[in-house]
N, C-alpha and C positions, 0 to 999 in steps of 0.2 A: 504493500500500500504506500510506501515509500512514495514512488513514482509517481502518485495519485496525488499526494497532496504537496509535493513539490515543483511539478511543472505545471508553468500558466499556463496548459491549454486552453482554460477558460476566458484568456483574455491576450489580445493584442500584441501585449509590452509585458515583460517578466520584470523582476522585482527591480532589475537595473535599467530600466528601460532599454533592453533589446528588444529585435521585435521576433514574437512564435511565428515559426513557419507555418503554413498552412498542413501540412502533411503532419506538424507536430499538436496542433490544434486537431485535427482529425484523427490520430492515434490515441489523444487523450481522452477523445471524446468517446471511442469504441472501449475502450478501459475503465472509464465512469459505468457505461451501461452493463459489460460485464458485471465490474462487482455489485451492483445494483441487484442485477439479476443473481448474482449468486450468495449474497450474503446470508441469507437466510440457511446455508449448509455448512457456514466454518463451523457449528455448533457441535461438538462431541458427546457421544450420549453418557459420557461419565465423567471427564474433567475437563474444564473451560479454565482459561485464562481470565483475567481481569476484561482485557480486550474485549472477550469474543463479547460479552454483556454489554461492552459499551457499544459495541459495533453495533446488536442486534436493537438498543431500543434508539439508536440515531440510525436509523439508515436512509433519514432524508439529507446526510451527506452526499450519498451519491447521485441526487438531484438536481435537476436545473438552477434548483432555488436551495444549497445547502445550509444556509445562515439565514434564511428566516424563522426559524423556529427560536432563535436565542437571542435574534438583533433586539426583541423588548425589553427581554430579561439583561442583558449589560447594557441598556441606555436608562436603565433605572440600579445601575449598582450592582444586580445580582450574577458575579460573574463564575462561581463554582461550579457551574451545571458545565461552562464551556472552559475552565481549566481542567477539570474532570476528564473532558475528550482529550483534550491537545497530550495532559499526560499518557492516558492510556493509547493511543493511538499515532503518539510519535508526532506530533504535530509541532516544529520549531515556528518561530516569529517568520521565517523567512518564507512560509510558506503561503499558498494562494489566498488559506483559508481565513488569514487573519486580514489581507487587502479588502475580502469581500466582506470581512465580517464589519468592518468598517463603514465601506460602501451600504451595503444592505442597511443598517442604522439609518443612516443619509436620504436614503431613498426613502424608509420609513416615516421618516420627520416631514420631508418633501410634499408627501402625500397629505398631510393633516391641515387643516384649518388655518387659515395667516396666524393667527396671534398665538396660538401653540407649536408652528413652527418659529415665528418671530422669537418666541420664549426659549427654545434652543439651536437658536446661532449659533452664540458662541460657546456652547459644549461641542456642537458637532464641527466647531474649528480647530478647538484642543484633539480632536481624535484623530485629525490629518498628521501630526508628525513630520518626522524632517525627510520623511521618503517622498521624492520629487514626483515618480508617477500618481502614488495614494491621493499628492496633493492636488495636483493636475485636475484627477477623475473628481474628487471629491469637492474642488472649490464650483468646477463647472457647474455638477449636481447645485450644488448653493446659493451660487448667484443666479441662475437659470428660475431657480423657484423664489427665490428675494423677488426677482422683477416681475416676477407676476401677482406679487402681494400687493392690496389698495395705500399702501402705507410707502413703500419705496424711499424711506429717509434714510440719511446716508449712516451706515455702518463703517464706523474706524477700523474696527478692528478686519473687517471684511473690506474693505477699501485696500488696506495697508499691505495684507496678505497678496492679493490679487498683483496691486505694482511689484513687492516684491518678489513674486512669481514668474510674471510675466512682461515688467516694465509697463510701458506708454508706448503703443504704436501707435503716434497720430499721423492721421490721413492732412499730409500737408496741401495735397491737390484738391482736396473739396474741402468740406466744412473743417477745420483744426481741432475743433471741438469734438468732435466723433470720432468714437475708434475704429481704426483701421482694420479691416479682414488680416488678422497677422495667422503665421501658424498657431503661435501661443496662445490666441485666442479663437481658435475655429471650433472648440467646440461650446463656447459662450453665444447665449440667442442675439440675434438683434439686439429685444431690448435690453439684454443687460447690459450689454454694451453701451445703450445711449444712457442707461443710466450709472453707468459707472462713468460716463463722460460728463452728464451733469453734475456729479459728487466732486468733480476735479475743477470742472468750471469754479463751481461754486466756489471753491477751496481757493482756486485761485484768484478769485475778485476780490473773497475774503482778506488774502497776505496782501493783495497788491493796495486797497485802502489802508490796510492798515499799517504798509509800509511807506506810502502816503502821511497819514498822520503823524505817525512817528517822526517824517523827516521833516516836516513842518513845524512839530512842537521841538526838536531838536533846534530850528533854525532861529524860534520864537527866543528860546533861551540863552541863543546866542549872540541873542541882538539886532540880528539878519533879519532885515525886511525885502525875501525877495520871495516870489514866482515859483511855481514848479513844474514841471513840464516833466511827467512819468513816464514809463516805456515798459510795458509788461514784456518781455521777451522770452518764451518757448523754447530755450534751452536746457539750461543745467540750475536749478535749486542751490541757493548755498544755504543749508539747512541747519546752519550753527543757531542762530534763536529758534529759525521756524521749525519744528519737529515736523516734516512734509515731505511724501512719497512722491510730492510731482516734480517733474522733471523741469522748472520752471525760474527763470533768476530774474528777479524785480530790479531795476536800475532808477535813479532818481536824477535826472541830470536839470540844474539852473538854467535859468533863464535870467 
């Protein structure tokens, strides 16, 4: 079973983000159905392992859907029933089972009502972790269903995640304000897209008044009665005061 629960055949990208063959995707998937189909016989009529008990009352692991049956049980805490498997069935961190058991959570939350998915944001942020694919699959899942909420007000900490994932592909050729078709973001909808680009707008009009004011009550202080003529420029943030994921550097030049 080794084999089973260490090769992504169930998905695209393996834990490094390589990509599964197609042939390896298809060999995995006749091996699912196998022991599907046979588990019900490792059973001995006189001595069982630990295993074979745990195999027999899971064996909706060898399913399309092997992680829903526990994704509610750990998004409320109760995680024994699924260390319980991983021990008896050899299942390390590195394996599929723990990407999907992630994922399926996600999906779970996805599906609920705005304000009780709105309620866990950011739990289902903390579960993504520093594995680049998990985060990938998992923020798309996020933001995809954020944008479809009546509330769409901007999330920091899902803002922050996102640029630092992915950066600012702005579309300098049409509107600068909307993000760009990049690869990093091909699996995020439309609209989350325009609304991650209104969170940035907005961010950005914010620092640039207020970099405005600043240099004003600076000049007030200084005795300086002059003019100011701003220039938001779309490059690079110098983010020493401003703690800001955009890619964006305010300049203040006299008049």
């Amino acid at each position: 079973m080794h084999s089973y629960f260490h090769y992504y055949g169930a998905y695209k990208l393996d834990l490094d983000g390589n990509a599964v063959s197609m042939t390896g995707q298809k060999n995995w998937g006749a091996l699912r159905t196998y022991l599907n189909e046979k588990a019900n016989h490792v059973q001995d009529a006189t001595i069982n392992p630990d295993w074979v008990g745990c195999l027999l009352e899971n064996k909706g692991i060898f399913s399309a859907t092997p992680c829903d049956a526990y994704a509610d049980d750990v998004l409320n805490g109760r995680n024994g029933k699924v260390l319980q498997i991983r021990e008896h069935l050899g299942i390390t961190n590195a394996s599929w089972f723990t990407r999907s058991l992630v994922l399926t959570q996600i999906e779970k939350v996805c599906k609920q009502r705005d304000m009780l998915f709105l309620s866990k944001v950011d739990q289902l942020m903390t579960l993504l972790g520093d594995n680049k694919v998990l985060r990938d699959l998992g923020l798309q899942l996020i933001l995809n269903r954020y944008a479809q909420t009546q509330v769409r007000l901007p999330h920091p900490k899902l803002k922050e995640a996102c640029i630092t994932a992915w950066d600012i592909p702005w579309s300098a050729k049409d509107d600068p304000w909307l993000l760009s078709v990049d690869t990093r973001w091909a699996g995020v909808s439309h609209d989350a897209r325009e609304m991650i680009g209104d969170w940035l707008k907005e961010e950005c009009i914010e620092l640039f008044f207020t970099k405005l004011v600043k240099d004003a009550q600076d000049s007030s202080q200084g005795g300086e009665h002059e003019k100011f003529a701003s220039t938001c420029l779309l490059e690079e943030l110098d983010t020493t005061d401003q703690k800001s994921p955009i890619c964006a550097r305010f300049t203040c030049t006299r008049s």
